[in-house]
N, C-alpha and C positions, 0 to 999 in steps of 0.2 A: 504493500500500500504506500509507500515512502516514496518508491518509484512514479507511482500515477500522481501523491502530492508535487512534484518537480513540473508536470504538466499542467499542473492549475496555477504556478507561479509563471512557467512560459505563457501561459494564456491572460493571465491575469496583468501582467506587465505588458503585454502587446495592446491588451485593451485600453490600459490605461494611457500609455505613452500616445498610442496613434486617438484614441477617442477624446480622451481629457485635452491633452494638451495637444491636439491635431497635426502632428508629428507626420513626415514619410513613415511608409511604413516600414520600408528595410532600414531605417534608424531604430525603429521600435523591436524587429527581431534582433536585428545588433546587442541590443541593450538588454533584453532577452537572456544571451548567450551571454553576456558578461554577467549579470546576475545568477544564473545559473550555475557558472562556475565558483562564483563567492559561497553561492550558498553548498555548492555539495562538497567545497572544495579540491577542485581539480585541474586547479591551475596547475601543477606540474605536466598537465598532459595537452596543456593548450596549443603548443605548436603541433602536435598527434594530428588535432582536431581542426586546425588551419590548413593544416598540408592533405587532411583528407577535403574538404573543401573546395581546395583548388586542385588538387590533383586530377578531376573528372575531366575526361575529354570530352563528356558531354558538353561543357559550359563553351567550350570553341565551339562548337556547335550553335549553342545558343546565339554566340557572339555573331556569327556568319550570316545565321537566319535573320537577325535585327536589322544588321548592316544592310542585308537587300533591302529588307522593306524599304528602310532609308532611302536609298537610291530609286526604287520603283516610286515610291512617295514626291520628290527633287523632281526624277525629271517628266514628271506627270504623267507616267504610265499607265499607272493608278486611274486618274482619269481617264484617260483612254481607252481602258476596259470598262469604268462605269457606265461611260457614254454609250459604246457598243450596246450591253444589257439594256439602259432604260431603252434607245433608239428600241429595240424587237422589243420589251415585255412595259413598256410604258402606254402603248396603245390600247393594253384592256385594261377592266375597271379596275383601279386598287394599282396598277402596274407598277408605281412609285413605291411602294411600298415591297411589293416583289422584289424588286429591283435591289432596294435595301436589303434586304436579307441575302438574296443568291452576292450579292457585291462585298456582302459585309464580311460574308461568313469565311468568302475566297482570300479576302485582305487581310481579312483579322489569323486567317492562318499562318499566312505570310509575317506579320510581324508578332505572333502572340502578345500584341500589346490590345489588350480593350479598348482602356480609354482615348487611346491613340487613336486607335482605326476608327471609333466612334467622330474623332474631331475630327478627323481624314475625309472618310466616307460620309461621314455624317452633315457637314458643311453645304454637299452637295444633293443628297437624300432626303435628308429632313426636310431642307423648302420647298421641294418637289411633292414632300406627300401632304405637307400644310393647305399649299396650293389645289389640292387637287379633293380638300375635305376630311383631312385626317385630324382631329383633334391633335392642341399639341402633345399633348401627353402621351396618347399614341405612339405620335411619331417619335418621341423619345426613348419609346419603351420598346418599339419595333429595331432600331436603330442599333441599343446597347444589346441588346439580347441579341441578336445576328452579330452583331461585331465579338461577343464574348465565346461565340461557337467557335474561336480561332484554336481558340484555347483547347478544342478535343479534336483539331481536324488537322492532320497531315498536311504540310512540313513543318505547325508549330514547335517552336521550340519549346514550349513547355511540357511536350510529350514524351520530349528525350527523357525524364525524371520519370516517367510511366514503367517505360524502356527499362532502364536500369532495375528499377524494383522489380520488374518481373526475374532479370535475370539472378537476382539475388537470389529470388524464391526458387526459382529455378534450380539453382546452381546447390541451397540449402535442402531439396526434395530430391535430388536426382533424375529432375527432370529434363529433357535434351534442350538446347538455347535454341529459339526461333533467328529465323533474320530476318534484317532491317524492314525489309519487305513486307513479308509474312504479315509481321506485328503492323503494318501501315495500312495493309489490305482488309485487317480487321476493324481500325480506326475508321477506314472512310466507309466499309459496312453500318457501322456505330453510327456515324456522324447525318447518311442517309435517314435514318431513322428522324432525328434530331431537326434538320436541314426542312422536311416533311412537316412537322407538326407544327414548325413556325409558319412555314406556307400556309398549311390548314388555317393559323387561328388569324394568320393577317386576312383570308378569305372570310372569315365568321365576322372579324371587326368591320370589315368593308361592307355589310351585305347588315349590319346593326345600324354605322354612322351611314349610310348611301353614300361611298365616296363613289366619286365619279372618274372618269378616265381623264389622260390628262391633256392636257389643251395642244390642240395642234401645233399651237406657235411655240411653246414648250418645251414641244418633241426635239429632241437632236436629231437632226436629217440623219441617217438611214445609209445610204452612199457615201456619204462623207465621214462618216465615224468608222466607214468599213473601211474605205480607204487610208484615214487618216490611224485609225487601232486595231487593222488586223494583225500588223506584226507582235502586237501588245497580246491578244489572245492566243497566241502562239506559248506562250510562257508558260500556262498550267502541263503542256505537255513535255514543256523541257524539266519540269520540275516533277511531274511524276511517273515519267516513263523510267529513270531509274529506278523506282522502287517498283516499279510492276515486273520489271527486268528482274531485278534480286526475289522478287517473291516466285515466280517462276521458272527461275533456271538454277536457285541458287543451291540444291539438291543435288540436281544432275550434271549439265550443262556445265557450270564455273568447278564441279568436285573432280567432276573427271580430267579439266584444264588445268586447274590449280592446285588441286588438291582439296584436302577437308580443311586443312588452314589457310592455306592462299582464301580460299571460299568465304571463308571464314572475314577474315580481316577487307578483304574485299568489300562485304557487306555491311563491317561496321566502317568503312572511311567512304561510302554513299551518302551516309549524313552530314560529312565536312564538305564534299567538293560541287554537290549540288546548289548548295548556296551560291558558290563563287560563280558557277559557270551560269546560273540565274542572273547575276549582279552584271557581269561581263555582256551576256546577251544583253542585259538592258542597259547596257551603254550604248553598244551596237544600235539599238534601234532609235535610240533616242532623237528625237528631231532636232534637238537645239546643242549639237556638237561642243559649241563652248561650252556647257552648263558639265561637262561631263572631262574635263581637262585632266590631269594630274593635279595640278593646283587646286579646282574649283573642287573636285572628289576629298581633298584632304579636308579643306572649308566645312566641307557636307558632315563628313565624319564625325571634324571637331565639334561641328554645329550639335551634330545628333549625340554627341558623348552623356547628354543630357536622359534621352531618351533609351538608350542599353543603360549606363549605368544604374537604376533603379533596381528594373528587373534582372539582370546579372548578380549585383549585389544580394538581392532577397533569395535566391536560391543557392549562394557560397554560405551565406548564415544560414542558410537552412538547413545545407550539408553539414556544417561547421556540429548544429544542435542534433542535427540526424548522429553523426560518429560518439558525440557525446553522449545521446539516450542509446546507443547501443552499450555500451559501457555501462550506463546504468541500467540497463533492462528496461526501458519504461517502457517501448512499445510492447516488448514478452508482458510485461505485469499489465496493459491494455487487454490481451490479449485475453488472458489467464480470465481476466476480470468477465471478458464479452462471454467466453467461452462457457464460463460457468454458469451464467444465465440458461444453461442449454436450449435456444431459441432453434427455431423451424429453421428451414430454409426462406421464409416467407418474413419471418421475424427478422432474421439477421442482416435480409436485405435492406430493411424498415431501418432498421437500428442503426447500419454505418452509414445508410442515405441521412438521416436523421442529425447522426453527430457530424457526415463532412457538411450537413449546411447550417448548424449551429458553428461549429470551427469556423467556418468560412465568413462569418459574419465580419469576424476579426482576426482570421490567421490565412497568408495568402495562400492557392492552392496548391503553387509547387513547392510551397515551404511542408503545405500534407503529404503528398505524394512524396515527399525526398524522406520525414519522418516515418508517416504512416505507412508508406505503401505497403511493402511487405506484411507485416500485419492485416491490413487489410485483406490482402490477398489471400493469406491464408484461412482467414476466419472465411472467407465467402467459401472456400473450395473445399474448406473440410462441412459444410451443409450444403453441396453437389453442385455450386457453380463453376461452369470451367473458370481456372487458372488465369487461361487468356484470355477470356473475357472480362475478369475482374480486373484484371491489369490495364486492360483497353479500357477501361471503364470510369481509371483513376482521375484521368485528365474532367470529362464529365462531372463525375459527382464530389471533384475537390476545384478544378478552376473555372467551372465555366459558372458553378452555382454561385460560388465567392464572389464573382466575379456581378451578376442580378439580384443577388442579395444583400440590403442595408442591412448595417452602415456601411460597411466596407466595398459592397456594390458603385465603382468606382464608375462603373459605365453607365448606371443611369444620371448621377448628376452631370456627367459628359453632356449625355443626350439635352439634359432638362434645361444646360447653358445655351447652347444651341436653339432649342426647340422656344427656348421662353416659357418653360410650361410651369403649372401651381405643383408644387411640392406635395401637397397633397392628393391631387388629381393621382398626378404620377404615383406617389407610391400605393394608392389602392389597383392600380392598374397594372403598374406593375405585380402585385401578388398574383394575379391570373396567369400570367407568367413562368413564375416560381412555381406556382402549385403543378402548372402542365410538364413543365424539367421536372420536379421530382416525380410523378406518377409516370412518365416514360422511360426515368431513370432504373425504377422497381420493373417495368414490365420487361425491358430489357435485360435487365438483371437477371430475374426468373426467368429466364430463356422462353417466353410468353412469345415474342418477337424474334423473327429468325437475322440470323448475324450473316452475313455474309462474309468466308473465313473461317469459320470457326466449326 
């Protein structure tokens, strides 16, 4: 029990830091991890817990993924492909609002940043669905919730920390390791589901408020977005045909070439080089050549140091507190604790959906998933969920919930800046929201819905 008291001080200190005194929140898990060690006493082991931290090659990874968006972000790519979408799906009724979700969900993967791809996408989105009869609130709430799907869909970087935990568990059960692949083809399975239900309820709101289609003069011509943003829609396939490639061959095909290691390492350095060769095409394509120089890219970088360093930081303190509670058991004494409740299959699913969207209120989701994951995992598979499902499932039910639920729900006050909407509007509006994430999260879970992958 000493062990789970250590997580009501990490919890308790996050809240208070980022809620009370409205702190970042990777200063509040920082502060987190330095109290933590005063209090269990283990500062002799604190470079241990720094060097595990940083040592993840996931976090290059992270880094890589951010840096595109950057770059897709500068030299208006980004736009490019919004335009493309509303030009086809703005012409039926609601289409502004479609638009925002198929837009949001593709960008917000691209940078796993919410609130970012919210003020990104959302700049252009939101006044479009205002215009066309979307309450604001709505459209705030349409906007954040599509932008925080990034957070569960292939190639965000917040899913690398999914990744890893599975392979713990994995590696802790005797289970054989998937590749990069494999585990992506289950994610955008996942994320289908997900991607659907937002469609569905922007379709119900449309058909409540009588939004209307949106004004001819509105429309982005049609010819000229094709012309001007095909090369731009070209880039979901530069970016996931490697992974379809590894999920597909990487068995056969690359073992017989390379071997079982070659194959191997092959698989995991798909998640470092895709980034680059994303970033690189979208120079290429770029129309405005100067914005893309040596010099102007360094500018871009420096500029954006703002926007990696946040999220960077929250998930090396989260590894930092992850090495730490292994050492002290506290996820094993969560565990002990969940387990001994002896719950259904039906209950347990209830239970960790339940605590990752209480945690998430105030603890970010890849700081869960670097913590929890494993634990999680296992308490799902030892009452008959797959493995990799529950793994694929980390990114969902720790970042994307965190992510639409106050306080910490970072992406609806994005939206509500934007949208101009009443704070209270919004957050009743938003709970219809929340409640559909979590009752598709359970059905999923219970394997009620079929995964594609798995």
């Amino acid at each position: 029990m000493e062990s789970l008291l250590y997580l009501g001080i990490m919890l308790a200190v996050i809240c208070i830091w980022f809620l009370a005194f409205k702190r970042p929140v990777y200063e509040a898990v920082l502060l987190a991890f330095v109290v933590l060690l005063a209090v269990t006493g283990t500062w002799p082991n604190v470079l241990d817990y720094i060097n595990e931290g940083l040592s993840t090659s996931l976090l290059y990874s992270m880094v890589a993924f951010v840096s595109m968006s950057i770059i897709l972000t500068k030299t208006k790519i980004v736009d490019s492909c919004i335009a493309v979408i509303l030009s086809f799906i703005g012409r039926i009724r609601g289409g502004a609002g479609y638009t925002a979700v198929i837009a949001s969900a593709f960008m917000g993967a691209l940078s796993g940043s919410g609130p970012g791809n919210v003020m990104a996408t959302g700049s252009l989105t939101i006044p479009a669905m205002k215009k066309t009869g979307f309450p604001a609130e709505l459209a705030a709430n349409i906007e954040s919730n599509a932008s925080y799907m990034g957070n569960m869909i292939p190639p965000s970087s917040n899913i690398v920390a999914a990744m890893a935990a599975y392979t713990a568990y994995a590696a802790a059960n005797g289970l054989e390791e998937v590749s990069q692949g494999k585990f992506w083809i289950v994610l955008w399975g996942i994320s289908a589901w997900f991607i659907a239900q937002r469609l569905i309820m922007v379709w119900a709101f449309c058909k409540h408020y009588k939004v209307e289609k949106m004004k001819k003069e509105d429309l982005p011509d049609l010819k000229e977005t094709l012309k001007i943003g095909w090369q731009a829609m070209l880039l979901p396939v530069i970016i996931l045909l490697p992974f379809i490639l590894d999920a597909a061959f990487s068995d056969n095909f690359f073992v017989e070439r390379l071997g079982a290691d070659g194959a191997k390492y092959l698989s995991k350095s798909v998640l470092l080089f895709v980034g680059g060769i994303s970033s690189i095409y979208a120079c290429l394509i770029a129309k405005d050549k100067s914005a893309v120089t040596p010099a102007k890219l360094a500018k871009m970088f420096a500029d954006g140091v703002k926007t990696i360093s946040p999220a960077i930081a929250v998930c090396v303190f989260g590894y930092m507190i992850g090495a730490m509670f292994d050492d002290l058991g506290v996820a094993e004494a969560l565990g002990e604790v969940m387990a001994s409740w002896s719950f259904s299959k039906l209950g347990m699913v209830l239970a960790i959906c339940a605590i990752t969207c209480v945690m998430g209120m105030v603890v970010p989701g890849s700081s869960q998933v670097v913590i929890f994951g494993p634990v999680f995992i296992t308490l799902l598979a030892n009452v008959g969920v797959s493995p990799l499902l529950a793994a694929a499932m980390l990114p969902c039910i720790c970042g994307v919930m965190c992510g639409i639920t106050p306080p910490l729900g970072l992406g609806m006050y994005a939206g509500m800046t934007i949208a101009r909407s009443d704070f209270s509007k919004t957050f009743k509006n938003n709970m219809w929201w929340v409640v559909a994430q979590f009752v598709l999260q359970v059905a999923v879970l219970m394997g009620w819905l079929p995964v594609f992958g798995i």
